[in-house]
C-alpha positions as CSV (number, residue, x, y, z in Angstrom):
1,X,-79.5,12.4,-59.2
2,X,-79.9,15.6,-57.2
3,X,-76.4,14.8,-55.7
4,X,-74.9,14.3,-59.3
5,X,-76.2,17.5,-60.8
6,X,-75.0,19.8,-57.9
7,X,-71.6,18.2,-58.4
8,X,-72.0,18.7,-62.2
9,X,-73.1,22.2,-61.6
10,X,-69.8,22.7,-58.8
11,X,-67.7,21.5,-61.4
12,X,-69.2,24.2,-64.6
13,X,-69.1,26.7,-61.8
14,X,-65.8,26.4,-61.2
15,X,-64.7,26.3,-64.6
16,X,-66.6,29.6,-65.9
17,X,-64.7,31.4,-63.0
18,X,-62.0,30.2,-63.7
19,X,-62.3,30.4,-67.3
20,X,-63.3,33.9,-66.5
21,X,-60.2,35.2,-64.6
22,X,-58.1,33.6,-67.4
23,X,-59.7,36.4,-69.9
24,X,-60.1,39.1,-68.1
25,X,-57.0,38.7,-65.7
26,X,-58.6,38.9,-62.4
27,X,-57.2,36.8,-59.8
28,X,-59.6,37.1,-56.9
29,X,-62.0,34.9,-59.5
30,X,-60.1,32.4,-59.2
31,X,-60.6,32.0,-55.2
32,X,-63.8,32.3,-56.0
33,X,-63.8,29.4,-58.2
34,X,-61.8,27.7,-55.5
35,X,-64.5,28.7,-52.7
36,X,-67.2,27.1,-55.2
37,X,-65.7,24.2,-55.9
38,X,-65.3,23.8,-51.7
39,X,-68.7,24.9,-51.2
40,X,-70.5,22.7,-53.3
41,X,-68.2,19.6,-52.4
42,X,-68.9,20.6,-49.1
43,X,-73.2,20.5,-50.1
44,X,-72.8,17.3,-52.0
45,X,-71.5,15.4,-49.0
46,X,-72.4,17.3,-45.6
47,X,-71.7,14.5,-43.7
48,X,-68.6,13.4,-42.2
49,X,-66.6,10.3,-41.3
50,X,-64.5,9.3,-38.2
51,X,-61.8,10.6,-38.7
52,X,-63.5,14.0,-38.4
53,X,-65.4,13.0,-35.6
54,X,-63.6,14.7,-32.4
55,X,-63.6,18.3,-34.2
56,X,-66.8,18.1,-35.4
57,X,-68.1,16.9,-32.1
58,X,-66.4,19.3,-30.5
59,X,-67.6,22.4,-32.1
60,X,-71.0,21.7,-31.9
61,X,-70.3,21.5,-28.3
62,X,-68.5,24.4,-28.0
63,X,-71.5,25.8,-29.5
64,X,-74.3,24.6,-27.7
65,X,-72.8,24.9,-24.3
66,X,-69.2,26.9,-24.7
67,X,-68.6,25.6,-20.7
68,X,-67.3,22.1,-21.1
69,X,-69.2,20.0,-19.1
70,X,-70.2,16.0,-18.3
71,X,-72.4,16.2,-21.6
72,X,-69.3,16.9,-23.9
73,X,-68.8,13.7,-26.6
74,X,-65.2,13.3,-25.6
75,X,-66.0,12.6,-22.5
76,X,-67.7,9.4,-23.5
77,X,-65.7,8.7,-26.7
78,X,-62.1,10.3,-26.4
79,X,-60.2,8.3,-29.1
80,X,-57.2,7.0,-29.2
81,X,-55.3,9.6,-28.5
82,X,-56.6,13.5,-27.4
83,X,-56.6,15.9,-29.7
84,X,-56.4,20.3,-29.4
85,X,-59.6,22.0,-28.6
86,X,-58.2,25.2,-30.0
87,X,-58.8,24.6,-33.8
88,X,-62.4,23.9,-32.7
89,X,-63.0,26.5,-30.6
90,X,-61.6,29.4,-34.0
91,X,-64.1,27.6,-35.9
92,X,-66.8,28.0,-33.5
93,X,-65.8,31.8,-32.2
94,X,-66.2,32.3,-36.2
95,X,-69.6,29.9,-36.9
96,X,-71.4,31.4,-33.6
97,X,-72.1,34.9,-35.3
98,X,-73.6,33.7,-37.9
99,X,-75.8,30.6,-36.4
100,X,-76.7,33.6,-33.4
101,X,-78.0,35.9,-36.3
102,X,-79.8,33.0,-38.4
103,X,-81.4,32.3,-34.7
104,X,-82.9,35.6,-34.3
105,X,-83.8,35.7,-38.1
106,X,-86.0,32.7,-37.6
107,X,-86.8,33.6,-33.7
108,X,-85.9,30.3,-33.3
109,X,-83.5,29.1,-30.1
110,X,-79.9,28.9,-29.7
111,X,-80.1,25.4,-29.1
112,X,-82.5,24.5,-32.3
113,X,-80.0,26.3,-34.7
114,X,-77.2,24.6,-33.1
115,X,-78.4,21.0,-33.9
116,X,-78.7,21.0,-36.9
117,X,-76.3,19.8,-39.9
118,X,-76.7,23.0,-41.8
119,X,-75.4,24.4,-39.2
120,X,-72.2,21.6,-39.4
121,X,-71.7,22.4,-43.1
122,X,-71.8,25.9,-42.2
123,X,-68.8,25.4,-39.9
124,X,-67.3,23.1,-42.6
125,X,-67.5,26.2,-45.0
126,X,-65.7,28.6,-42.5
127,X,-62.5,26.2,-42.2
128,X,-63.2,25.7,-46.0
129,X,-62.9,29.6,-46.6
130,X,-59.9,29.8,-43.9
131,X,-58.1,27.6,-46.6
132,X,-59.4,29.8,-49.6
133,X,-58.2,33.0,-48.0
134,X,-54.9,31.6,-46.5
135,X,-54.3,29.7,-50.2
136,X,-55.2,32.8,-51.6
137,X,-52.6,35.1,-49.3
138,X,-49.9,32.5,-51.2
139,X,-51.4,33.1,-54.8
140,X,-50.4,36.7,-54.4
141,X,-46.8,35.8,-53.4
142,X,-46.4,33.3,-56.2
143,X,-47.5,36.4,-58.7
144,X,-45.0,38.6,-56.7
145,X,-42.2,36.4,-58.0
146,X,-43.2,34.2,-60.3
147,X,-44.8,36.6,-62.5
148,X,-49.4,36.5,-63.0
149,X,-49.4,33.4,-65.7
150,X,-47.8,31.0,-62.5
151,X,-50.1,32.5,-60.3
152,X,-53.0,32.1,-62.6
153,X,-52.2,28.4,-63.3
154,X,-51.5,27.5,-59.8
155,X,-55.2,28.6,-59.3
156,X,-56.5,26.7,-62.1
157,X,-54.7,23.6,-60.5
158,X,-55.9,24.0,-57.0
159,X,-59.4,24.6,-58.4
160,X,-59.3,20.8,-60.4
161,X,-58.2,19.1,-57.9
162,X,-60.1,16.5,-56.0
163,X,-58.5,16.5,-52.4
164,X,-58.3,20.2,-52.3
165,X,-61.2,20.9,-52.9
166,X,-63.3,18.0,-51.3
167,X,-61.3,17.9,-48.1
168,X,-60.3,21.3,-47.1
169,X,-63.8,22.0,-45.6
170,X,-63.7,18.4,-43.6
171,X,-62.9,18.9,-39.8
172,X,-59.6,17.2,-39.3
173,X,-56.5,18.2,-37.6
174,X,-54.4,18.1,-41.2
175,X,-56.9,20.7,-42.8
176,X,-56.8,23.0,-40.0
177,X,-53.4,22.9,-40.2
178,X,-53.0,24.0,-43.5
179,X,-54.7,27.3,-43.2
180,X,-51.2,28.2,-41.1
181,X,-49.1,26.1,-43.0
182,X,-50.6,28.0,-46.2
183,X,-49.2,31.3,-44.5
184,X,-46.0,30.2,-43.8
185,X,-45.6,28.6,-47.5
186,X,-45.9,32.2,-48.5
187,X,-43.1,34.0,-45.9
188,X,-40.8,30.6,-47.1
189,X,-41.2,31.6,-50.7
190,X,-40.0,35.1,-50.0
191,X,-37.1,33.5,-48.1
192,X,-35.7,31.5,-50.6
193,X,-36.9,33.6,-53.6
194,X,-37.0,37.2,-52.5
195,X,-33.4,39.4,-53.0
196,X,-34.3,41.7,-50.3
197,X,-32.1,40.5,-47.2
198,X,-34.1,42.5,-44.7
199,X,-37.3,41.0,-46.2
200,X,-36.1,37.8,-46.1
201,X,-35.3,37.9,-42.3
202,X,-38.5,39.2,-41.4
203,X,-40.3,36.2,-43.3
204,X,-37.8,33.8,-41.9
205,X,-39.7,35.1,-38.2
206,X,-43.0,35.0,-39.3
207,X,-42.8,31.9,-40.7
208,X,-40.6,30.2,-37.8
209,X,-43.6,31.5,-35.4
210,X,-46.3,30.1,-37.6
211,X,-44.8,26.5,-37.8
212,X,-43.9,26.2,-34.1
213,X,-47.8,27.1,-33.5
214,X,-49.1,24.5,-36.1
215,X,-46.5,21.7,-34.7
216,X,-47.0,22.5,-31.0
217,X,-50.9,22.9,-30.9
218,X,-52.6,21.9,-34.3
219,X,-50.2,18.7,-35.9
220,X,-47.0,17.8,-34.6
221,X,-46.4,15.9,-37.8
222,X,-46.0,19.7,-39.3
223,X,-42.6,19.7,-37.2
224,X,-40.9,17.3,-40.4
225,X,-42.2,19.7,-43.1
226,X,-41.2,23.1,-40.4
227,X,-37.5,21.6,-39.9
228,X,-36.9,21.2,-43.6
229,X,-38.3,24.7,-44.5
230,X,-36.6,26.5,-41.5
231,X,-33.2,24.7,-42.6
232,X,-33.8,25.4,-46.1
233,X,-33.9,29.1,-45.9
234,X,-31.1,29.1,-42.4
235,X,-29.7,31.8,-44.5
236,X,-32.3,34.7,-42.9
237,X,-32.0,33.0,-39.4
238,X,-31.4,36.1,-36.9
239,X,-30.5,36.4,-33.3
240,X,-34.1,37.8,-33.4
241,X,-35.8,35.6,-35.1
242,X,-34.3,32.7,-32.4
243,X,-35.2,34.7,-30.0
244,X,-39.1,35.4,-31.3
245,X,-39.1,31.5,-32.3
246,X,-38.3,30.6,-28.3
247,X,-41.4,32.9,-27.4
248,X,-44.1,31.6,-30.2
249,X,-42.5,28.2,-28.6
250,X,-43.5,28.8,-24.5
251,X,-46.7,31.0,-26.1
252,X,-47.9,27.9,-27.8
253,X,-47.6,25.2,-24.9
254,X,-49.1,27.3,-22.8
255,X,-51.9,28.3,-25.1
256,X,-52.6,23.9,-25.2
257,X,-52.2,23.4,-22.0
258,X,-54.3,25.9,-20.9
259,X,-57.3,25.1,-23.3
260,X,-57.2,21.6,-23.3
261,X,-56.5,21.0,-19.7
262,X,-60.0,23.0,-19.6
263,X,-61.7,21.0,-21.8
264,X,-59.9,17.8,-21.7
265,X,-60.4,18.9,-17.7
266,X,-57.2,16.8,-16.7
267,X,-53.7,18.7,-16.2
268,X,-50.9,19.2,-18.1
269,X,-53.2,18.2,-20.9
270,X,-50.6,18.6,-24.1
271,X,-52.8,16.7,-26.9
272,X,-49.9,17.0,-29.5
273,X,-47.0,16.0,-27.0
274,X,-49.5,12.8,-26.2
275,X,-50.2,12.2,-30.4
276,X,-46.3,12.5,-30.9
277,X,-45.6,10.0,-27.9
278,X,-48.4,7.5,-29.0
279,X,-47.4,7.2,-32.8
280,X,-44.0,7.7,-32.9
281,X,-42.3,7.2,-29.6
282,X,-43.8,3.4,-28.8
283,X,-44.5,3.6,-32.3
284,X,-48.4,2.8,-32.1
285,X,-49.5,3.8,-35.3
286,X,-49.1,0.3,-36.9
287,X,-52.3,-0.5,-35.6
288,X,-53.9,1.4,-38.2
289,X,-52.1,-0.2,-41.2
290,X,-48.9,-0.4,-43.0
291,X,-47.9,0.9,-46.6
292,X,-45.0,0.6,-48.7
293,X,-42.1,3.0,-49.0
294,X,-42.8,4.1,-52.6
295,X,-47.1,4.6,-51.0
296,X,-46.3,8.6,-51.3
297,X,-44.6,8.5,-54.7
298,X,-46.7,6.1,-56.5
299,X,-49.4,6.2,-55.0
300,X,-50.9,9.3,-53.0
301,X,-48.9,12.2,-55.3
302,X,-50.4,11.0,-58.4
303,X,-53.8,11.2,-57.6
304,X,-53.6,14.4,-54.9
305,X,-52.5,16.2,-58.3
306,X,-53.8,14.7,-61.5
307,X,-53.1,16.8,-63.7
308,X,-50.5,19.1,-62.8
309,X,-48.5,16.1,-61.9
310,X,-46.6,16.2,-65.4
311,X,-46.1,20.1,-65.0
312,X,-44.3,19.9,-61.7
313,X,-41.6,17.5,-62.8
314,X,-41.4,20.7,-65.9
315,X,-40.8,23.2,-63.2
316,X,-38.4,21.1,-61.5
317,X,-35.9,20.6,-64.0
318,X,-36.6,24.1,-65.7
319,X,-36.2,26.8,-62.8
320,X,-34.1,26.5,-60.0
321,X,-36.6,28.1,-57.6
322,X,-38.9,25.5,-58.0
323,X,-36.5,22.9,-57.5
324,X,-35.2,24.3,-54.4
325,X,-38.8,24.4,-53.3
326,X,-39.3,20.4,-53.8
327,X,-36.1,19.4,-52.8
328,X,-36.4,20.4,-49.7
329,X,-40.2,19.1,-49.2
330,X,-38.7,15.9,-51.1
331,X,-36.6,15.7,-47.8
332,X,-40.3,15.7,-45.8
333,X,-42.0,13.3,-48.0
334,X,-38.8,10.8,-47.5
335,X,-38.9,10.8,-43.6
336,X,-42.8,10.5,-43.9
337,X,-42.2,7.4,-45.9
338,X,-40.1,5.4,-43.3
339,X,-43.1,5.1,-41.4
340,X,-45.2,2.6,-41.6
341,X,-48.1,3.8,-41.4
342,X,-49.1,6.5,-44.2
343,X,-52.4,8.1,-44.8
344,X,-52.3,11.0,-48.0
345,X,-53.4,13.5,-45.6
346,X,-50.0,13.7,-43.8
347,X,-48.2,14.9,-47.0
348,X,-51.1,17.4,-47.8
349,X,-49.0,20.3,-47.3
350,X,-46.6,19.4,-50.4
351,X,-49.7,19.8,-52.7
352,X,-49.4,23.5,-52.9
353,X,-45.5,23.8,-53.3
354,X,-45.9,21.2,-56.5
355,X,-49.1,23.1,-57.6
356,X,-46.4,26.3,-58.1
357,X,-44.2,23.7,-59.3
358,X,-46.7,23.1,-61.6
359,X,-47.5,26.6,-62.4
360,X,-43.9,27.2,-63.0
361,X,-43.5,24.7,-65.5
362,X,-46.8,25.4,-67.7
363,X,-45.2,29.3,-67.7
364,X,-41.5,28.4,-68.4
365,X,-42.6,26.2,-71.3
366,X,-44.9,29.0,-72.5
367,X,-41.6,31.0,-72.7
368,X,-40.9,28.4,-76.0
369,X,-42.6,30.3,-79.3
370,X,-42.7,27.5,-80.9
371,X,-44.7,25.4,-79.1
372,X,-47.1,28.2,-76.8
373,X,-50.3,27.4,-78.2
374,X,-50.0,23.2,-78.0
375,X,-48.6,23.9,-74.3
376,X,-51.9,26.5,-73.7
377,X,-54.0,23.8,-75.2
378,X,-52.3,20.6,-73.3
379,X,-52.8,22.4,-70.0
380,X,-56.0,23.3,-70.4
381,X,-56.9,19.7,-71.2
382,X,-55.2,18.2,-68.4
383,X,-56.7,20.8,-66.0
384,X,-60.2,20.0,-67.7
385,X,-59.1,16.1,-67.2
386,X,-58.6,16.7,-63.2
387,X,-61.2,18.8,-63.1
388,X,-63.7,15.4,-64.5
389,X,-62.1,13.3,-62.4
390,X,-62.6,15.3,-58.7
391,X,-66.1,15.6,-60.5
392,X,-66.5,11.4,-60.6
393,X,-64.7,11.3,-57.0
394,X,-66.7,13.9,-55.3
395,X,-69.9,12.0,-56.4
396,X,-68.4,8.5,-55.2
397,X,-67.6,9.8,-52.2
398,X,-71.0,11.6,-51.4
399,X,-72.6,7.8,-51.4
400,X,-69.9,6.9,-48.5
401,X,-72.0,8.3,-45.6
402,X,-74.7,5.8,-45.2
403,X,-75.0,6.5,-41.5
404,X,-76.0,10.2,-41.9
405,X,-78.3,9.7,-44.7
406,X,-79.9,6.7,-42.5
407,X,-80.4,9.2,-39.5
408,X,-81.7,11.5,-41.4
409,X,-84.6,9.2,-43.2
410,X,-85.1,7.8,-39.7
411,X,-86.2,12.0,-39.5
412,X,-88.2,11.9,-41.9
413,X,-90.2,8.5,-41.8
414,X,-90.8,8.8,-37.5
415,X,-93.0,11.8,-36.2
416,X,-93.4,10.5,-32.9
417,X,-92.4,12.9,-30.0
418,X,-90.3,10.9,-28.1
419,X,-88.0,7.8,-29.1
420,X,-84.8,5.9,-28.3
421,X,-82.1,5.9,-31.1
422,X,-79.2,3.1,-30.8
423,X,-76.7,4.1,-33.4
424,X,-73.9,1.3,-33.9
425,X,-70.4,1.6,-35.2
426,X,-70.9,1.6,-38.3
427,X,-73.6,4.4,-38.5
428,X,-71.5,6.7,-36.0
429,X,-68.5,6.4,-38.5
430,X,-70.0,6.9,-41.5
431,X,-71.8,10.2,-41.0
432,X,-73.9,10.4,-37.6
433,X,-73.1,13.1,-35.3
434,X,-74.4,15.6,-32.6
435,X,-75.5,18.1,-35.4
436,X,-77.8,15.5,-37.4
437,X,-79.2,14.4,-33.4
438,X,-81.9,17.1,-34.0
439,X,-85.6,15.7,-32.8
440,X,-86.3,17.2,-29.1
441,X,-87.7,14.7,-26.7
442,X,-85.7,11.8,-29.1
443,X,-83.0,10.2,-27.1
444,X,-79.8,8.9,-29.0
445,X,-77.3,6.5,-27.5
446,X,-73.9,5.3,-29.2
447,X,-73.0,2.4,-26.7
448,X,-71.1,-0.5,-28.0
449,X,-71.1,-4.1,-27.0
450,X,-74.3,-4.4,-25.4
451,X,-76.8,-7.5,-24.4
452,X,-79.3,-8.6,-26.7
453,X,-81.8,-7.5,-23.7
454,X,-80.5,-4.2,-23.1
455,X,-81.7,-3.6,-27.0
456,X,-85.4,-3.7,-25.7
457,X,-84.9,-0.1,-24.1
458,X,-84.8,1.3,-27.7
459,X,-87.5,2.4,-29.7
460,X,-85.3,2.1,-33.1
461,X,-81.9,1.2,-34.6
462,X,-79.1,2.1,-36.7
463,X,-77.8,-1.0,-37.4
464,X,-75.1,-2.7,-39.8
465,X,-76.2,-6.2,-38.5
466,X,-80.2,-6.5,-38.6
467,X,-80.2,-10.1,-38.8
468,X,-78.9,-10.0,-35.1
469,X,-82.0,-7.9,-34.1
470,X,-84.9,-9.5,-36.4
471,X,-85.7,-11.8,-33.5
472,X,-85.9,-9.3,-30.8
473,X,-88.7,-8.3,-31.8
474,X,-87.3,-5.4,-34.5
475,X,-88.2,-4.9,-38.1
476,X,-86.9,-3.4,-40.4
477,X,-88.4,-0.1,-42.0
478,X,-86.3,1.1,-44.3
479,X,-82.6,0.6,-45.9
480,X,-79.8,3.4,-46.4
481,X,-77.5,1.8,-49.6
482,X,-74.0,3.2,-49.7
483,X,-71.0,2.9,-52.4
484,X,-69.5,-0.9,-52.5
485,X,-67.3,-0.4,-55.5
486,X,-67.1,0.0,-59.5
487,X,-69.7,-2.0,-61.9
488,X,-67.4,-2.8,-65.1
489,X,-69.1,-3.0,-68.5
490,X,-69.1,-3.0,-72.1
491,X,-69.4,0.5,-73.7
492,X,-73.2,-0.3,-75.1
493,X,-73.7,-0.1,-71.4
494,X,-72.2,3.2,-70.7
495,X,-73.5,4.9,-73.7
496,X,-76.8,3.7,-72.7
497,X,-76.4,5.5,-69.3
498,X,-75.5,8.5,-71.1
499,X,-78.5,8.7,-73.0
500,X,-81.2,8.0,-69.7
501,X,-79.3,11.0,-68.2
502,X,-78.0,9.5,-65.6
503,X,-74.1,9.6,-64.7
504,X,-71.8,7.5,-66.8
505,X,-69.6,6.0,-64.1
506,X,-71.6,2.7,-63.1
507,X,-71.5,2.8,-59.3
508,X,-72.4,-0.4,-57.5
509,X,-74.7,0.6,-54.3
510,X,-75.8,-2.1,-51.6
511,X,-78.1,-1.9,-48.5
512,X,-75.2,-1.1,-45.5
513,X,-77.5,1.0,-43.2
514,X,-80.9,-0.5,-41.7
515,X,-83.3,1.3,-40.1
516,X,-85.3,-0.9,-37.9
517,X,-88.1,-0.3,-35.2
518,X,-89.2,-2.1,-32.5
519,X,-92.8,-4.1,-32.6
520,X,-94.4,-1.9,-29.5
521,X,-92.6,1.1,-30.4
522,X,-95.7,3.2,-31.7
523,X,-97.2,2.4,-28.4
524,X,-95.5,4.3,-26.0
């Protein structure tokens, strides 16, 4: 309940801002909206899952020992494929300060601030504001030439979104990614919207620079969305701007080669190069499921807008800009689609060029006397309809981290000074990491495939499986549940859930998480 009422209360906050800067015309209200919503997504489910598990690992390593060393979590678990220790170690340059000063606010150690998953959510809310501020840098080039009412609506729309605002604080490669990307959006509107030649070349640079960095070091899927921007806008291409493209090009190998053979501590380390090779070259990404074609249209564009999905197609037909804008991402979106394999995440960077889309079309329609106030009114419902909608999701997904909330009651229920943790599979990928491993003297342990004998060295468990523990002398002490899918019902039903308070979505919960303890573990 506490969960669904800070959701409830992100999602009023939000809309007073917002509501706000729409009456009084300020447009710094509406990052702050934006900010809000992150922040209390961010609050509402401060743990993570695995896909986020190298970066978040990896900053609270880079915290607690800055030197890599043997006790670093990729060591033991690298993943698939290595990924760039430079996005971790900006987050962590910018978290330190502010864990360093909270230490010596509460005299407490380095090391006892740094363990702790405040101190991950506060590192999911710098990334989170990176996004805010970048999105916010390409607000104030929309109103430069699409006029205040696109910017404003482009604001309301990022603010009612689910995925913006849920996942742009969530340590993965994509998200750090678009705090660049964001940047370069802006210098790509100016090239193919601004009438000032000289302007226009010195945006093409800028934004050639920026999308070689994100490709070579933070995603090399960014190089499909880069090629079609770059060509889009070849107009403002420049002898110089080649020539400043080749540098940011040997700048950024370097720059991963030199961090992540450090870290990594093998040579020539080139995470993206070795991504790029894995899933494209031999073509490995299969492994993690297939999708049809039509996955991105149908599918993952739908529900990463909502509501501004009907505005877009509006600003596409209506203003040539705009259509210039998602034709060429259209091009991106196509060649992401003959893959196989397709996760929403890789087309994130399109959301904000159909959010102006969007914005374009609710303004261009506004332009028709006639029919102003039904378009004021239609948008505002649609905006409100997204906006209930990432409410719903945001609370669904905050019961999908069973594994964290499991560690954490393992915190509260055991007081004993010193214990062994075994944390399976399941728990590690639902929401345990370094930051939640806390207790000093407690030792936690992640192995996989073990012997049923080598379970006796643990004092407790984390397990997905109890039964295959019960008679090895375990029991269990308490359950985490976790979200297993929709309850349908009759509409006495929901209207009865209404009036007890609670939330109206019915949300089937089951037991996924079991805490369990060994017979003789309060012994030692």
């Amino acid at each position: 309940m506490i969960t669904i009422a800070l959701a409830a209360w992100a999602g009023c906050a939000a809309s007073l801002i917002s509501l706000l800067a729409v009456l009084v015309g300020n447009m710094r209200l509406l990052d702050c909206a934006l900010f809000a919503a992150v922040t209390l997504s961010a609050y509402c489910a401060p743990y993570t899952k695995v896909e986020e598990s190298f970066y978040v690992q990896a900053v609270h390593d880079i915290l607690k020992w800055g030197r890599v060393n043997d006790a670093f979590d990729h060591f033991a678990f690298p993943g698939v494929v290595p990924r760039s220790f430079v996005g971790p170690l900006a987050i962590s340059a910018l978290t330190y300060p502010i864990t360093a000063f909270l230490g010596k606010l509460n005299d407490s150690p380095s090391d006892t601030v740094t363990e702790r998953i405040s101190t991950q959510l506060l590192s999911r809310l710098v990334l989170g504001l990176l996004v805010v501020w970048a999105n916010s840098r390409l607000r104030s080039e929309i109103r430069r030439i699409f006029g205040r009412r696109t910017a404003m609506w482009y604001g309301i729309f990022c603010c009612c979104q689910f995925h913006y605002t849920f996942w742009t604080s969530r340590m993965l490669g994509n998200t750090m990614a678009l705090v660049p990307m964001l940047l370069a959006q802006k210098h790509w509107l100016r090239c193919m919207c601004s009438t000032s030649r000289p302007a226009k070349q010195r945006s093409y640079q800028i934004m050639a620079a920026v999308l070689i960095f994100t490709s070579v070091v933070l995603r090399f899927d960014i190089a499909v969305f880069a090629a079609v921007m770059l060509v889009s806008s070849a107009t403002s291409i420049t002898w110089r701007a080649v020539s400043l493209s080749a540098t940011a090009l040997v700048a950024s190998v370097l720059l991963t080669l030199l961090v992540d053979s450090y870290y990594w501590q093998t040579r020539w380390m080139w995470p993206e190069f070795q991504a790029f090779w894995f899933n494209v070259v031999r073509g490995q990404s299969v492994e993690w499921g297939t999708s049809p074609a039509h996955y991105y249209l149908i599918r993952a564009l739908p529900r990463l807008l909502l509501g501004a999905l009907p505005f877009s197609v509006v600003g596409m037909l209506r203003d040539t800009r705009a259509a210039r804008l998602v034709g060429a991402y259209a091009v991106a979106v196509a060649v992401f689609s003959a893959n196989p394999h397709k996760e929403w995440r890789f087309i994130l960077p399109s959301v904000p060029v159909l959010n102006i889309c969007a914005a374009v079309g609710v303004s261009e329609l506004y332009q028709i006397v006639s029919i102003r106030r039904f378009v004021t009114v239609f948008a505002m419902l649609l905006a409100g309809s997204s906006l209930c909608i990432a409410l719903a999701m945001t609370y669904i997904s905050s019961l999908n981290y069973p594994g964290g909330h499991a560690l954490a009651s393992l915190h509260a229920i055991e007081q004993m000074p010193r214990a062994s943790v075994h944390i399976d599979a399941y728990s590690a990928m639902t929401g345990v990491t370094r930051f939640g491993q806390y207790r000093t003297g407690w030792k936690y342990d992640k192995s996989e495939d073990l012997m049923p004998s080598q379970y006796q060295s643990f004092t407790h468990l984390l397990s997905s499986r109890p039964e295959q523990h019960i008679n090895q002398g375990f029991k269990v002490i308490d359950t985490q549940s976790g979200y297993v899918g929709l309850q349908a019902t009759h509409i006495r039903g929901i209207l009865r859930t209404l009036a007890s308070g609670q939330f109206a979505l019915l949300i089937r919960q089951a037991p996924l998480v079991w805490i369990m303890r060994r017979d003789d573990a309060q012994n030692e």
